[in-house]
BAMAR-840615 format. One record per residue (C-alpha): x, y, z. Coordinates in steps of 0.001 Angstrom, whole numbers, padded with zeros to 6 digits, always signed. Each point is the difference from the previous one (the first is absolute). Layout:
BAMAR-840615
XYZ
...
This chain:
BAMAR-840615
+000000+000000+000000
+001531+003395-000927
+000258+002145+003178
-001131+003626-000794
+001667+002945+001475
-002933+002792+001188
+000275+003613-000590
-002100+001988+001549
-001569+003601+000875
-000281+001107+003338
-003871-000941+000239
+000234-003000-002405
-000421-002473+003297
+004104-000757-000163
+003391+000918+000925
+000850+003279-002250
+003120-001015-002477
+002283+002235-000320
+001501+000960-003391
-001893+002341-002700
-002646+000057-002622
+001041+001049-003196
-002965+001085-002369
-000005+000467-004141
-002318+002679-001642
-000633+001791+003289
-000574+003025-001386
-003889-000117+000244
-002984-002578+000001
+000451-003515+001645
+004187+000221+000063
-000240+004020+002202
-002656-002018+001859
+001519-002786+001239
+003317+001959+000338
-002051+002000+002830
-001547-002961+001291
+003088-002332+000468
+001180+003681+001921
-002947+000057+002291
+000883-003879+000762
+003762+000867+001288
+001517-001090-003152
+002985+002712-001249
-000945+000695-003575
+001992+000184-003411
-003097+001596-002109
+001827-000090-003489
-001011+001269-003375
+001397+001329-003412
-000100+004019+001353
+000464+000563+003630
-002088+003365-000141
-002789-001679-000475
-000088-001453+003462
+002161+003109+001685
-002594-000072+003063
+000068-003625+000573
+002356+000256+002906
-002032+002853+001975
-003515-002595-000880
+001861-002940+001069
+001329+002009+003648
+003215-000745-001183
+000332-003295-000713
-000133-000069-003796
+003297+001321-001769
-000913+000133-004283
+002171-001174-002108
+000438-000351-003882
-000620-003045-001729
-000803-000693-003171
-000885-003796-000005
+001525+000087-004114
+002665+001550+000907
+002756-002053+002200
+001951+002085+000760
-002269+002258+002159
-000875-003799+002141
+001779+000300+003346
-002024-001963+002636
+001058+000621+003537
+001806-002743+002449
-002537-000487+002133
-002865-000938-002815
-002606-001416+001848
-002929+000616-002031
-000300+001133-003908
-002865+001023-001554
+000138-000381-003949
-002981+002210-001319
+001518+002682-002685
-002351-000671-003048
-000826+001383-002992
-002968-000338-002213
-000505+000699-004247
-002852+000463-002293
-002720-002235-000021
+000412-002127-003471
-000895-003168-001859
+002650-002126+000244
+000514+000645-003681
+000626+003350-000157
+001830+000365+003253
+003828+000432-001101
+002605-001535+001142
+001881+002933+001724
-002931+000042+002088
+000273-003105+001235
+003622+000283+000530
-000247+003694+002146
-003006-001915+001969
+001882-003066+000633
+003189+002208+001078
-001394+001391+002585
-002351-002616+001328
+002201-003125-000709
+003635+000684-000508
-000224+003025+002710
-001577-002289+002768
+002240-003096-000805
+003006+002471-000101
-000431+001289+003592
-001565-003212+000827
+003383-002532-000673
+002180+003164+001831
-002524-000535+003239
-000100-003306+000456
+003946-000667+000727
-000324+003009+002188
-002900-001798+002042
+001641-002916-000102
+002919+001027+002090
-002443+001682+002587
-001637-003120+000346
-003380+001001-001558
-002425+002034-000941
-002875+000689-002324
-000382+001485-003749
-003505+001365-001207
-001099-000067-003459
-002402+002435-001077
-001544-001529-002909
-004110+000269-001003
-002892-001789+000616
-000498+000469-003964
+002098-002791-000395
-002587-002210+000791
-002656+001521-002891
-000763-000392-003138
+000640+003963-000731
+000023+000995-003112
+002646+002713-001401
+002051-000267+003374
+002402-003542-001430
+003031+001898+000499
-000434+000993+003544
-001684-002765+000784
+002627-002088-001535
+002675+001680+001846
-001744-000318+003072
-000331-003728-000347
+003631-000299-000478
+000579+001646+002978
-002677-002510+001552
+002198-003291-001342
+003035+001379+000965
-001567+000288+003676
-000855-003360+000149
+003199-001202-001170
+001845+002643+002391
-001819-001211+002713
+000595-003808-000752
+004225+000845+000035
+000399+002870+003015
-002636-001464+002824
+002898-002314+001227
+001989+003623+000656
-003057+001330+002698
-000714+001931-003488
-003944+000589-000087
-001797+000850-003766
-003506+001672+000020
-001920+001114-003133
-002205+002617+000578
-002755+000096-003074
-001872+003687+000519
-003163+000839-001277
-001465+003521-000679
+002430+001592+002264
-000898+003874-000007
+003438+001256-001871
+001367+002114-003323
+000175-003060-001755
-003147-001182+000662
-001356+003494-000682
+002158-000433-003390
-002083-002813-000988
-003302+001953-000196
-000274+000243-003508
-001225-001654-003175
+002698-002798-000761
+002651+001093-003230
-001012-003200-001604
-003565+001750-000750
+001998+001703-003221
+000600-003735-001260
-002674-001563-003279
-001958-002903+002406
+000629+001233+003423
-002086+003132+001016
-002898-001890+001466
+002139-001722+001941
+002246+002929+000846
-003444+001540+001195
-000506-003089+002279
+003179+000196+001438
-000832+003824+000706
-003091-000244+001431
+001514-003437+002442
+002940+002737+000903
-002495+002574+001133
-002122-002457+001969
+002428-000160+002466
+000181+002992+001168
-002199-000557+002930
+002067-002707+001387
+003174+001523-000062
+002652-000244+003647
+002079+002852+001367
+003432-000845-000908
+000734+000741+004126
-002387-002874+000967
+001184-001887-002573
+003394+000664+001315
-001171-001402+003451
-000945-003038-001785
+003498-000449-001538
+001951+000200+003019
-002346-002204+001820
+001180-002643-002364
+003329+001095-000135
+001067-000259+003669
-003187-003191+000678
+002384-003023-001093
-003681-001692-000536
-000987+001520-002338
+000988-001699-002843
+000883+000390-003644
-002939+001877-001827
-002255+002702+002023
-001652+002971-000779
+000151+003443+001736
-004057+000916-001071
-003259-001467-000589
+000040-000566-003525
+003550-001673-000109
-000623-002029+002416
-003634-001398-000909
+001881-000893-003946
+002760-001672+001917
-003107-002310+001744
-001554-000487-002587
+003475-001039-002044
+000884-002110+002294
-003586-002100+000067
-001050+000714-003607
+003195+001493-002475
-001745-000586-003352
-002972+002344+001289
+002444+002919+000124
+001100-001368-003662
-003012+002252-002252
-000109+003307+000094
-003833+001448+000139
């Protein structure tokens, strides 16, 4: 049986763990979130991201515990993960037009899959021999409960999500003998720019065949504006699972995320037609 190593907050029922939390994209939505979160738990905070202006009053937010630091997860030389690595937090993303997978070009696919693959395996292989020597710790993937739907117009973000899903599973297969921990968190509607971003008729309405269901896939997006989560409580939600060593491999962090992850679990062809 492989013995886990905890970390923990100060009210997440165990011993706090010393070391730091090291979060991607924390410039705003989910990553800023959980960057102030893991603060108000007694973690000390690396909030990084591509421009450090963008998050210039993190440490004030955080009461001092969050320093901001560049990184640019497609960039390795800006990576520099600190000694005491005890919890990392991959969840820089980036999104693209919404297209048939026959029109989408390839450079899309490749800037998508540079940030949301390459990036999080890149700071990702650099954590792991870091935990390692501390004797464990825990790495959070922030991928998307789209993964699990039949969305049309979204394959490359899905599709780089889902890589970042298998690569999980494998990661968590090789480091759990190490104390190292692997959660994915799969959000939902969480109430940030990108999903603002998203609120708008799909590119792939411009495309001969697909403007009916471009105006589908619209009218699905807007539906769900009702049901979307405060990135803050969904922040609550990730750091539950990040310092609960129960908590296994898959959760979600709001309603919607985590009723598709039920019903994937039970019934995955359901999720498998869109409409």
């Amino acid at each position: 049986m492989i013995e886990r190593v905890p970390v923990a907050g100060q009210d997440g029922g165990m011993a706090h763990t010393h070391g730091t939390a090291l979060v991607t994209g924390a410039s705003r939505g989910i990553g800023r979130a959980v960057a102030l979160e893991l603060a108000r738990r007694g973690f000390e905070v690396v909030a990084t991201m591509r421009d450090p202006s963008a998050g210039a009053d993190l440490p004030d937010a955080g009461e001092g515990r969050i320093s901001v630091q560049r990184l640019d997860v497609t960039d390795p030389a800006t990576i520099d993960l600190p000694d005491d690595l005890s919890v990392l937090v991959n969840n820089a993303g980036v999104e693209c037009e919404y297209l048939p997978i026959e029109h989408a070009p390839i450079e899309q696919w490749r800037r998508v899959f540079e940030t949301n693959v390459f990036g999080v395996a890149e700071v990702t292989r650099r954590a792991v021999p870091v935990m390692r020597r501390r004797g464990g710790g825990v790495i959070v993937n922030v991928t998307s409960s789209s993964v699990l739907v039949a969305m049309p117009f979204y394959g490359i973000y899905r599709a780089s999500k889902a890589a970042v899903t298998a690569m999980g599973e494998s990661l968590a297969s090789e480091v759990g003998r190490f104390g190292i921990r692997v959660v994915e968190v799969m959000p939902g509607p969480i109430a940030t720019d990108m999903l603002a971003g998203s609120a708008r008729m799909p590119e792939a309405a411009a495309h001969e065949g697909y403007r009916d269901l471009a105006q589908e896939a619209y009218e699905g997006r807007m539906g769900i504006e009702t049901m979307t989560t405060d990135p803050a409580a969904a922040a609550r939600d990730i750091v539950d699972a990040a310092t609960d060593p129960d908590s296994g491999l898959k959760v979600g962090c709001d309603d919607l995320g985590r009723q598709l992850i039920s019903t994937w679990r039970v019934d995955p062809e359901a999720l498998l037609s869109f409409g």
